[in-house]
VOGU-3710 file (C-alpha; in Angstrom, 3 decimals, decimal comma):
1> xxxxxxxxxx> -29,194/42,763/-87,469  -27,492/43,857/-90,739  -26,940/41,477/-93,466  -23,840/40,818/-94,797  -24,088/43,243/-98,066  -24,901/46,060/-95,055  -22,160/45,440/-93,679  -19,898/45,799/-96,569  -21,586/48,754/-97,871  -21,430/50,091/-94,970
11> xxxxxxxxxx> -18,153/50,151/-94,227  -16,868/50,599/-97,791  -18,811/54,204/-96,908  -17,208/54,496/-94,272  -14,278/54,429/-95,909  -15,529/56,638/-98,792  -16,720/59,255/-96,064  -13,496/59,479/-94,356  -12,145/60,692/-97,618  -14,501/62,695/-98,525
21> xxxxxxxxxx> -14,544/64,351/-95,362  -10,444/65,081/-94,722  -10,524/66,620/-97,981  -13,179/68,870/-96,715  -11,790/69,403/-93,572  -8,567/69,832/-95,253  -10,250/72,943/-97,647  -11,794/74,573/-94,805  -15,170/73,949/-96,668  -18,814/74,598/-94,815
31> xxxxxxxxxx> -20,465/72,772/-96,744  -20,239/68,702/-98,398  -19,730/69,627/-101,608  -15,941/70,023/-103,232  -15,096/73,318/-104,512  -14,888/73,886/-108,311  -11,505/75,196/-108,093  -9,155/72,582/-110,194  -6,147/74,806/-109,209  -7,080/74,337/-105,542
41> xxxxxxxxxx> -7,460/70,882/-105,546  -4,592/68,820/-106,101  -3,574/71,394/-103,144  -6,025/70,828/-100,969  -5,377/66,573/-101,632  -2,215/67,170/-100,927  -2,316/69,009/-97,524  -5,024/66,546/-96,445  -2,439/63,628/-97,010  -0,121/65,587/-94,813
51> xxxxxxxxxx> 0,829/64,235/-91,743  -0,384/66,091/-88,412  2,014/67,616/-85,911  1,836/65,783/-82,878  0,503/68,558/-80,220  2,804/69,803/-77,792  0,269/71,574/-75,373  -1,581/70,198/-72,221  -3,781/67,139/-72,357  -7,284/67,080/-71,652
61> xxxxxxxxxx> -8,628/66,211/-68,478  -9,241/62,498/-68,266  -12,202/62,308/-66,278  -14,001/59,382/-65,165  -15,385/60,257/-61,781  -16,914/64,563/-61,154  -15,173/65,359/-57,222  -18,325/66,796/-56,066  -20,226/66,045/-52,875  -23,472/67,265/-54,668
71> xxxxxxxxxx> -26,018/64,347/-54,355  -25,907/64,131/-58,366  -24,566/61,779/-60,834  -24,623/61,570/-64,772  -26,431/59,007/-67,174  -24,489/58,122/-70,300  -24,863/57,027/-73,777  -22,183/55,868/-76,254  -22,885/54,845/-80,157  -25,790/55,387/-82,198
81> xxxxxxxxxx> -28,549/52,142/-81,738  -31,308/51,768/-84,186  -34,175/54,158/-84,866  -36,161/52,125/-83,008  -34,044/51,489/-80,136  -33,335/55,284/-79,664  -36,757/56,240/-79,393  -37,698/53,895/-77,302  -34,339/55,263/-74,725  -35,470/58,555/-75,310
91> xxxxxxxxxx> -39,108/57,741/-74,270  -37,695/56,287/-71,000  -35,760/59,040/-70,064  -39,045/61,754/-70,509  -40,783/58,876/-68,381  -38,331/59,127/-65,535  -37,824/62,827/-66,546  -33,454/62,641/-67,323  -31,801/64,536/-68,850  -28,445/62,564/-70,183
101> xxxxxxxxxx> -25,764/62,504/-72,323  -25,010/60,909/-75,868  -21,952/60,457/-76,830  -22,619/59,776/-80,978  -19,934/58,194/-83,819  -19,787/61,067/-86,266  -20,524/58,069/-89,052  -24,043/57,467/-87,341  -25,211/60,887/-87,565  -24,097/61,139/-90,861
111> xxxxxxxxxx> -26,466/58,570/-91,715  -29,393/59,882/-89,735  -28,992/63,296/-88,107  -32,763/63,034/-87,351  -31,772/60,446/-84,686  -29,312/63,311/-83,365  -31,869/65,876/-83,458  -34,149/64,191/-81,484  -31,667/63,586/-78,956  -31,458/67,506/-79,127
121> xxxxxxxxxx> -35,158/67,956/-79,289  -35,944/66,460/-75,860  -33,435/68,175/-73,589  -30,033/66,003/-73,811  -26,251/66,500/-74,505  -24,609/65,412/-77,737  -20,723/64,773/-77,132  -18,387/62,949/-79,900  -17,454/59,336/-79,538  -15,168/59,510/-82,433
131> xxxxxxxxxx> -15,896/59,103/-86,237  -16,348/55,403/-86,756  -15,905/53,791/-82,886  -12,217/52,248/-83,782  -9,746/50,725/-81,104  -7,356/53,259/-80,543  -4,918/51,467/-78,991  -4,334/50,656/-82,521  -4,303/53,562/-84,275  -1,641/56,224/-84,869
141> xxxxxxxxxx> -1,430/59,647/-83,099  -2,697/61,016/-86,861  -5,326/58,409/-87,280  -6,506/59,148/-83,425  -6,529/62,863/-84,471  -9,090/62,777/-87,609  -11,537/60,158/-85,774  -11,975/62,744/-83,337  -11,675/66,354/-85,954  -13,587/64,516/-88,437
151> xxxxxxxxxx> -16,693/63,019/-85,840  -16,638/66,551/-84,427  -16,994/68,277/-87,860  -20,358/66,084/-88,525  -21,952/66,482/-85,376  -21,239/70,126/-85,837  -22,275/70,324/-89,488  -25,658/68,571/-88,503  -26,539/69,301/-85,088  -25,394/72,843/-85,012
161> xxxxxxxxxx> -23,700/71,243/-81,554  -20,267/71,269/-80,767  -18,951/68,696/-78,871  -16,947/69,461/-75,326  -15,923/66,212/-74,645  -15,022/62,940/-76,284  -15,091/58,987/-75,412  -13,577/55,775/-76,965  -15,930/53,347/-77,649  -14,589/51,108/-74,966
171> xxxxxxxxxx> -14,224/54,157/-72,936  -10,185/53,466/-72,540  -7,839/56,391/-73,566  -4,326/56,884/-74,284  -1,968/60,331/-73,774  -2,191/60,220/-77,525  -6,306/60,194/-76,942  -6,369/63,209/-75,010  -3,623/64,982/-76,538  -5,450/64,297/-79,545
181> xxxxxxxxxx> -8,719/65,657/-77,829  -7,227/68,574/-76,569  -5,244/69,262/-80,343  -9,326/69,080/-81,530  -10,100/71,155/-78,797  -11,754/69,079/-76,439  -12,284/70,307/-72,567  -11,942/66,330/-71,527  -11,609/62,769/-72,251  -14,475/60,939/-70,427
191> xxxxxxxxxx> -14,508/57,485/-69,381  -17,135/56,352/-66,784  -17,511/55,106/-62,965  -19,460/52,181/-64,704  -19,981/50,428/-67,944  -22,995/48,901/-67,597  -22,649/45,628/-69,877  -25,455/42,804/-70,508  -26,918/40,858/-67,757  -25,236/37,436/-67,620
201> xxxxxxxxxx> -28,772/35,654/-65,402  -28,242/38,149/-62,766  -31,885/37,151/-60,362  -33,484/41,012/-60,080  -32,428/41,560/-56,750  -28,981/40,792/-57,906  -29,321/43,561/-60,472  -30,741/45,638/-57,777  -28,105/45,141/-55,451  -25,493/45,821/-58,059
211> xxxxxxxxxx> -26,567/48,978/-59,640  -26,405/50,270/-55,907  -23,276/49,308/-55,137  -22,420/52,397/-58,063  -25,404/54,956/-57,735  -22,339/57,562/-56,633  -22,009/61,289/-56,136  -20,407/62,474/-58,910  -20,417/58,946/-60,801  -20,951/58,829/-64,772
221> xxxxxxxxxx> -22,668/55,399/-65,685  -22,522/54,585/-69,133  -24,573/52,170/-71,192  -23,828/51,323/-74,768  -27,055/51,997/-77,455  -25,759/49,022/-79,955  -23,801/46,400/-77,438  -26,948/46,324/-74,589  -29,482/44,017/-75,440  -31,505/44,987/-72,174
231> xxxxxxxxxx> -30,523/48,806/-72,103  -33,977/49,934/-72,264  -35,029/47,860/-68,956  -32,353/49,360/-67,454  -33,182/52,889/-67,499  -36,095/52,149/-64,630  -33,851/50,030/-62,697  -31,074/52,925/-62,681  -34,101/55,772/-62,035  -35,390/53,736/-59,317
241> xxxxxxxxxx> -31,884/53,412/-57,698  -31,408/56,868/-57,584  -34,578/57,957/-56,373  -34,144/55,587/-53,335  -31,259/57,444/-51,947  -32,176/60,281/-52,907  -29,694/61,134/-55,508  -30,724/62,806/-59,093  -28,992/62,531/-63,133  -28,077/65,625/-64,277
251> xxxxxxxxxx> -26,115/66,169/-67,903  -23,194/65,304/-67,899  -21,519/69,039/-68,598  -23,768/70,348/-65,681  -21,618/67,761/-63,058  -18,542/68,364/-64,597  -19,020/72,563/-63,964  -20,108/71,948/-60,729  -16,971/69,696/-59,906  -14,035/70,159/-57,925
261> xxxxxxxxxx> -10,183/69,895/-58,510  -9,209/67,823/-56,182  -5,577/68,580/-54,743  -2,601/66,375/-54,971  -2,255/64,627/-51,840  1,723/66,416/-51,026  -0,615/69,523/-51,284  -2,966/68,814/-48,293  -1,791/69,651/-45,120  -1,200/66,785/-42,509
271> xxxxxxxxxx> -0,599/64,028/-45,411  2,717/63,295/-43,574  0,942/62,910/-39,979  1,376/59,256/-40,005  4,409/57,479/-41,086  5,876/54,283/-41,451  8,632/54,500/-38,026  10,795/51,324/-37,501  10,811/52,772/-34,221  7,597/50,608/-32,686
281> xxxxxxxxxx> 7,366/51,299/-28,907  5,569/54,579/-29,047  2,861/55,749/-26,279  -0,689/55,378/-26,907  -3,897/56,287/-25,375  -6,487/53,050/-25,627  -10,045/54,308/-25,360  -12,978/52,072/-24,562  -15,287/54,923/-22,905  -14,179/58,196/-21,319
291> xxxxxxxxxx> -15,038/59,399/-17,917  -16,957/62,427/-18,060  -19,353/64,464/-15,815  -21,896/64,836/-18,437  -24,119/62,660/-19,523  -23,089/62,423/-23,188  -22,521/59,519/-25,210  -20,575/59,113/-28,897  -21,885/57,352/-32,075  -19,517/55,639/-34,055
301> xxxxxxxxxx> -19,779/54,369/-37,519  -16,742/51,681/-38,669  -15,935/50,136/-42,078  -17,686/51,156/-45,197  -20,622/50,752/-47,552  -22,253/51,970/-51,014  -24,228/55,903/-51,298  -27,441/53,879/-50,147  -26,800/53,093/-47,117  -24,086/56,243/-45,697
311> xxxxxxxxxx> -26,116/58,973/-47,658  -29,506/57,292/-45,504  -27,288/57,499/-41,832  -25,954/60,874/-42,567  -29,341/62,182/-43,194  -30,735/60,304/-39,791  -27,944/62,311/-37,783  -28,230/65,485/-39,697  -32,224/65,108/-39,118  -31,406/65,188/-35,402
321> xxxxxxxxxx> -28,262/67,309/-35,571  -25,845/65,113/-33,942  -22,396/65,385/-34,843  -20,596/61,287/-35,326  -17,448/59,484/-35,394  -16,781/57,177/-38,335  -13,841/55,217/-38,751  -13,228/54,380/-42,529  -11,952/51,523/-44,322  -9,657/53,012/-46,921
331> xxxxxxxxxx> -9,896/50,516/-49,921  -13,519/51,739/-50,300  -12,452/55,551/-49,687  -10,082/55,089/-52,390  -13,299/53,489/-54,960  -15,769/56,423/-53,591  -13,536/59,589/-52,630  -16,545/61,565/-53,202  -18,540/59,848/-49,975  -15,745/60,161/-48,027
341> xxxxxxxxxx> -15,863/63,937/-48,346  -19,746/64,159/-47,861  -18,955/62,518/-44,393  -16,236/65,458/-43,672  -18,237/68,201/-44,812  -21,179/67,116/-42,694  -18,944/68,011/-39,370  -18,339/64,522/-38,779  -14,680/62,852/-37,044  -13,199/60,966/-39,732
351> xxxxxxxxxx> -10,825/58,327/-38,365  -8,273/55,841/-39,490  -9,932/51,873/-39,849  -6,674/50,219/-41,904  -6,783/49,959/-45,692  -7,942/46,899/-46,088  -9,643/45,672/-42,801  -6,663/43,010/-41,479  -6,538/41,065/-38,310  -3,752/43,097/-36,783
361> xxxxxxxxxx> -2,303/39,387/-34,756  -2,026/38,164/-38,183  0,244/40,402/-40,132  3,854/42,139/-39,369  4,794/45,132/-37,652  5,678/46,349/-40,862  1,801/45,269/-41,894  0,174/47,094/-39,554  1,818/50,541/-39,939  1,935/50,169/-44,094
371> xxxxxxxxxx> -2,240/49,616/-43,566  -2,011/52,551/-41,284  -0,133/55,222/-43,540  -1,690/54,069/-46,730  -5,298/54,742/-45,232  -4,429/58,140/-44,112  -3,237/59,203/-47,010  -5,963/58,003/-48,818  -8,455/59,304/-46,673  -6,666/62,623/-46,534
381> xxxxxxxxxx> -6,680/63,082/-50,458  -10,203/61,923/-50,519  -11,423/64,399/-47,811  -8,510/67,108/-49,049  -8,274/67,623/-45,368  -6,090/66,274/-42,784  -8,062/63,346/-40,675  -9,159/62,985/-37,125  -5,735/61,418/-35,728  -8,149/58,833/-34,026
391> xxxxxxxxxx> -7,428/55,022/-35,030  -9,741/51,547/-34,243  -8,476/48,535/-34,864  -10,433/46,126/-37,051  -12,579/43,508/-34,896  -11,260/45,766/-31,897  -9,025/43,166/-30,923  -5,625/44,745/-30,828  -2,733/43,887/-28,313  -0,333/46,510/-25,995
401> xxxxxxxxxx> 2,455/45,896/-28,829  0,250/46,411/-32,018  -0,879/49,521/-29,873  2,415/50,936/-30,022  3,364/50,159/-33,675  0,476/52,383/-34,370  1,614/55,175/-32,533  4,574/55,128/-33,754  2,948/56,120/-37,304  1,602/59,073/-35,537
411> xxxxxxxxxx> -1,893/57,885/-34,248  -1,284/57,539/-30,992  -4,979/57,988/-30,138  -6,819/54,256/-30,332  -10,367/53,940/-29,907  -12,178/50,659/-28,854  -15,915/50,362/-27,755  -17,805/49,605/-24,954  -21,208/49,473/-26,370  -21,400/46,412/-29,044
421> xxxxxxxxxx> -25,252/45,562/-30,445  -23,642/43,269/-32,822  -25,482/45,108/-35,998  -23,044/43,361/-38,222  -24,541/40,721/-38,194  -28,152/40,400/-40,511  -29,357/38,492/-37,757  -29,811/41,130/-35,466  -33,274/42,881/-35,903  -33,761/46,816/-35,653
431> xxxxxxxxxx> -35,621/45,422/-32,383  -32,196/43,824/-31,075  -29,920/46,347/-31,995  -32,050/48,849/-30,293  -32,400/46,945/-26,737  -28,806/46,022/-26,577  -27,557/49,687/-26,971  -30,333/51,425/-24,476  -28,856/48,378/-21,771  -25,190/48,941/-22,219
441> xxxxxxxxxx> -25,278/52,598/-22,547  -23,315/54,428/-19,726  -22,074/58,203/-19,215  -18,983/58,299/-21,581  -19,892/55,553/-23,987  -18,609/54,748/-27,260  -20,920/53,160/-28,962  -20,058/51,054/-32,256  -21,975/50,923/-35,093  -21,176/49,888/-39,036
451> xxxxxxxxxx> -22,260/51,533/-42,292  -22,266/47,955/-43,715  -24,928/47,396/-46,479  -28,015/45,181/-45,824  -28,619/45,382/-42,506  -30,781/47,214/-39,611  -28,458/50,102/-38,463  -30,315/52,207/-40,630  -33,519/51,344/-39,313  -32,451/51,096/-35,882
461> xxxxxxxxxx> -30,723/54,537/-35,538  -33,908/56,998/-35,339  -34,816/54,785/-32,989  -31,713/54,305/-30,811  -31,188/58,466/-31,173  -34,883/58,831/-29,317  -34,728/56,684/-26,426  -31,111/57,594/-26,001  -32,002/61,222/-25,802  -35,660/60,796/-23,206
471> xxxxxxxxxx> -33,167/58,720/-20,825  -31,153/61,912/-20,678  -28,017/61,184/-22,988  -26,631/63,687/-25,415  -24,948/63,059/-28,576  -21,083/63,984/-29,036  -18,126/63,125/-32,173  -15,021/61,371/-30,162  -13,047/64,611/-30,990  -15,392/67,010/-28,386
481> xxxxxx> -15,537/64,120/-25,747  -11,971/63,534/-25,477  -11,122/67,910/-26,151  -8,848/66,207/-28,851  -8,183/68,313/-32,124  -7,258/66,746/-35,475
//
C-alpha cells in the first residue's frame, strides 16, 4: 500500500509529467529533454495550450467480443501492479505457457519501463490503457485525446512498442473515446467479454462453474493488475478452464486478425422469413416422428448452454460424423453469437426455440410470435445465415391455435418429439438416459436431447450413438428426414 506522502507525490508527478510531456509532444521532440531554443519556446507552450480539433473521421472499432468460430480466446491485463505482483503474473503465464495482453497507464511505465520490458521479454502484447487511468466519462474530448497521445508516446519512447489498441480503465468507452483513439491512431477500442473482479466467498466450485460459464470463442477476459487481490490464483483456474474444453489464449492482436466482420442483420438473406402477422390461422405441419422406409433416426439438441458443454457434444457427433438438429434458445445466442455459428458451420439444422424459453399457454398471441421473430433474427445475425425454418415449442406442449400463430410468422414447420429420456433433469444417470432412448427408439424418431450444463447428455451420447447404430439405426439432421430445405 502507498502511504499518504506517495500518494501525493505521486500524483503531484503526475501532474508535473503531463506537462512536461504535452510540451514535448507539442515540439515534436524524441527525446525528454526541452530544446534550448528560447525563440521556440514560448511557441511551442503556446501550441501545446491549444485546443484540439475534434476529429471528423471514422471511429475505431469498439470491440469487446473477436466473431470467430476458432476455438481461441484472449487473456487480458489492464494497469501496472507492483514489481512484485507482475512477476509473479508473468511467472504464471510461462507456467501455463500464455501468451497475453497488457494493457499499461503510460504513467506506470514511466516510472518503471523495466516492468514493461519484461512484459516484452517473455512473449506478450503491450497496448495503452491511457496516461494516468482517469474516468472518461468525465473528461473533455481534449482531455480524452492527450491521455491516450500522451500514454502512447511513453510506451513508445520506452518500449520501442506502439500501441494498436486502447482501453479505459473500467473498460467503458464513449464516441469521444474512440474518436479520440482513432484521432491517435488507434485500430480499436477494446473492452472485454469479462471483467474478472475479486471473489466475494465464492466456494471453488462456484468459481469453477463461473469462469465456465465465459471460457468463449473469441472472448477477451480481462483482469485488473492493481484492483485483484487474488489475480494471481486466477491465472490456473482460467488455464485449467480452457484446457478442459479444449479451447487455447492467444494475444489479443492474433484473435482480433483472425476475426470476422460480422454483417448487419438487413444484410443476411432470409432475416425477414419470419414476421410478426396479425393474421394467426396459418397452416402448420406438427412433427412428432416421420414415417420413413429407412431405418434412420434424428438427434436433437434444445435450449442452450456455456462452450463446455456444446463445444464437448459437437465434438461427440463430429467424432462419429453425424449430422444434428438443435433448436436454440435465442437470449443465450444473443450473449455467445460466436457458438451459435460453430453449430452452423459444423453442418448442423439450426432451429427456432423462442427467445426466452416461455410457456406458450401463458403469454399472448402477440407473445408468442414477438419470441418467434426476435429469435430468428437473432439467430440469423449470429449464424450470418438464414436458419432452418424448423420451430419446437418450449416444454413441447403447444396447442392447434399457438400452432398456427407460429406459422403465421413464417415457421410453419413445428417439431415435437417422440423419444424423451428426461436428461434435463440431474437425476437421470448416463445409465438412464441411455436405456430410455435404446427402448423408445422407432424408425423415424426424433429424439430430444438438451445442451443444458451439468448433466449426463454428454456422457451419455457416445454411448447412445453406439448401440443406436449395432441395432441398425442411422443418424439424420430433421432437414434430410423430412427433404425440407432452409
Amino acid at each position: 500500500m502507498r502511504t499518504a506522502k506517495q500518494t501525493i507525490f505521486r500524483e503531484y508527478l503526475t501532474r508535473m509529467f503531463i506537462v512536461l510531456l504535452t510540451l514535448i509532444v507539442a515540439a515534436g521532440c524524441g527525446d525528454f529533454g526541452v530544446k534550448d531554443d528560447s525563440t521556440k519556446d514560448l511557441n511551442d507552450k503556446n501550441e501545446a495550450n491549444q485546443p484540439i480539433t475534434r476529429y471528423t473521421g471514422e471511429m475505431s472499432k469498439a470491440i469487446s467480443m473477436v466473431y470467430t468460430t476458432k476455438r481461441q480466446l484472449a487473456l487480458t491485463f489492464n494497469g501496472m501492479g507492483d514489481a512484485d505482483t507482475m512477476k509473479q503474473i508473468l511467472d504464471q503465464l510461462d507456467t501455463y505457457q500464455i501468451q497475453a495482453t497488457f494493457f499499461l497507464p503510460g504513467m506506470r511505465v514511466a516510472e518503471e519501463p523495466d516492468i514493461a520490458r519484461e512484459i516484452l521479454d517473455r512473449g506478450h502484447e503491450i497496448e495503452n490503457n491511457t496516461l494516468s487511468r482517469l474516468d472518461m466519462s468525465k473528461l473533455s474530448y481534449d482531455q480524452i485525446y492527450r491521455e491516450i497521445e500522451l500514454s502512447n508516446g511513453v510506451i513508445t519512447k520506452e518500449t520501442g512498442v506502439t500501441p494498436k489498441y486502447v482501453r479505459t480503465k473500467s473498460g467503458d468507452y464513449s464516441d469521444d473515446v474512440r474518436l479520440a483513439a482513432a484521432h491517435n491512431g488507434q485500430e480499436a477500442v477494446i473492452s472485454y467479454s469479462l471483467f474478472l473482479h475479486n471473489w466475494q466467498n465464492e466456494t471453488e466450485q462456484q468459481k469453477k462453474n463461473y469462469v465456465r460459464k465465459y471460457i468463449n470463442r473469441g472472448g477477451i477476459i480481462t483482469l485488473d493488475t492493481e484492483e485483484n487481490k487474488h489475480i494471481v490464483e486466477v491465472i490456473p483456474l482460467l488455464a485449467e478452464a480452457a484446457a478442459d474444453v479444449g479451447y487455447e489464449f492467444v494475444p489479443l492482436d492474433k484473435l482480433v486478425k483472425q476475426g470476422g466482420e460480422r454483417k448487419p442483420l438487413e444484410a443476411i438473406a432470409g432475416y425477414d422469413a419470419a414476421r410478426i402477422n396479425p393474421d394467426n390461422q396459418a397452416k402448420y405441419d406438427l412433427i412428432y416422428k416421420e414415417e420413413t422406409a429407412k431405418k434412420q433416426v434424428v438427434l436433437t439438441f434444445d435450449d442452450w448452454g456455456t462452450d463446455y458443454t456444446i463445444t464437448k457434444i459437437l465434438d461427440i457427433l463430429d467424432k462419429y460424423q453425424i449430422k444434428a438438429s438443435f433448436f436454440l434458445r435465442a437470449d443465450g445466442v444473443e450473449k455467445n453469437p460466436n457458438l451459435a455459428r460453430a453449430i452452423a458451420e459444423a453442418g448442423h439444422d439450426v432451429g427456432n426455440h423462442t427467445y426466452s424459453h416461455p410457456v406458450l399457454s401463458t403469454i399472448t398471441a402477440a407473445q408468442i410470435q414477438e419470441e418467434v421473430v426476435k429469435a430468428h433474427q437473432v439467430i440469423t445475425e449470429a449464424i450470418q445465415e438464414k436458419p432452418a425454418m424448423l420451430f419446437r415449442p418450449p416444454t413441447g406442449n403447444i396447442s392447434d391455435s399457438e400452432a398456427a400463430i407460429i406459422a403465421a410468422t413464417g415457421y410453419k414447420t413445428i417439431v415435437n418429439y417422440d423419444v424423451d429420456p428426461t436428461d434435463w433433469d440431474k437425476q437421470m444417470t448416463a445409465d438412464d438416459i441411455v436405456n430410455d432412448i435404446v427402448q423408445q427408439t422407432q424408425t423415424g424418431s426424433n429424439i430430444l436431447l438438451h445442451m443444458l450444463d451439468d448433466i449426463h447428455t454428454i456422457e451419455a451420447l457416445p454411448r447412445v450413438i453406439e448401440t443406436l447404430e449395432r441395432n441398425g439405426f442411422t443418424f439424420v439432421k430433421m432437414t434430410d428426414l423430412i427433404g425440407k430445405k432452409s
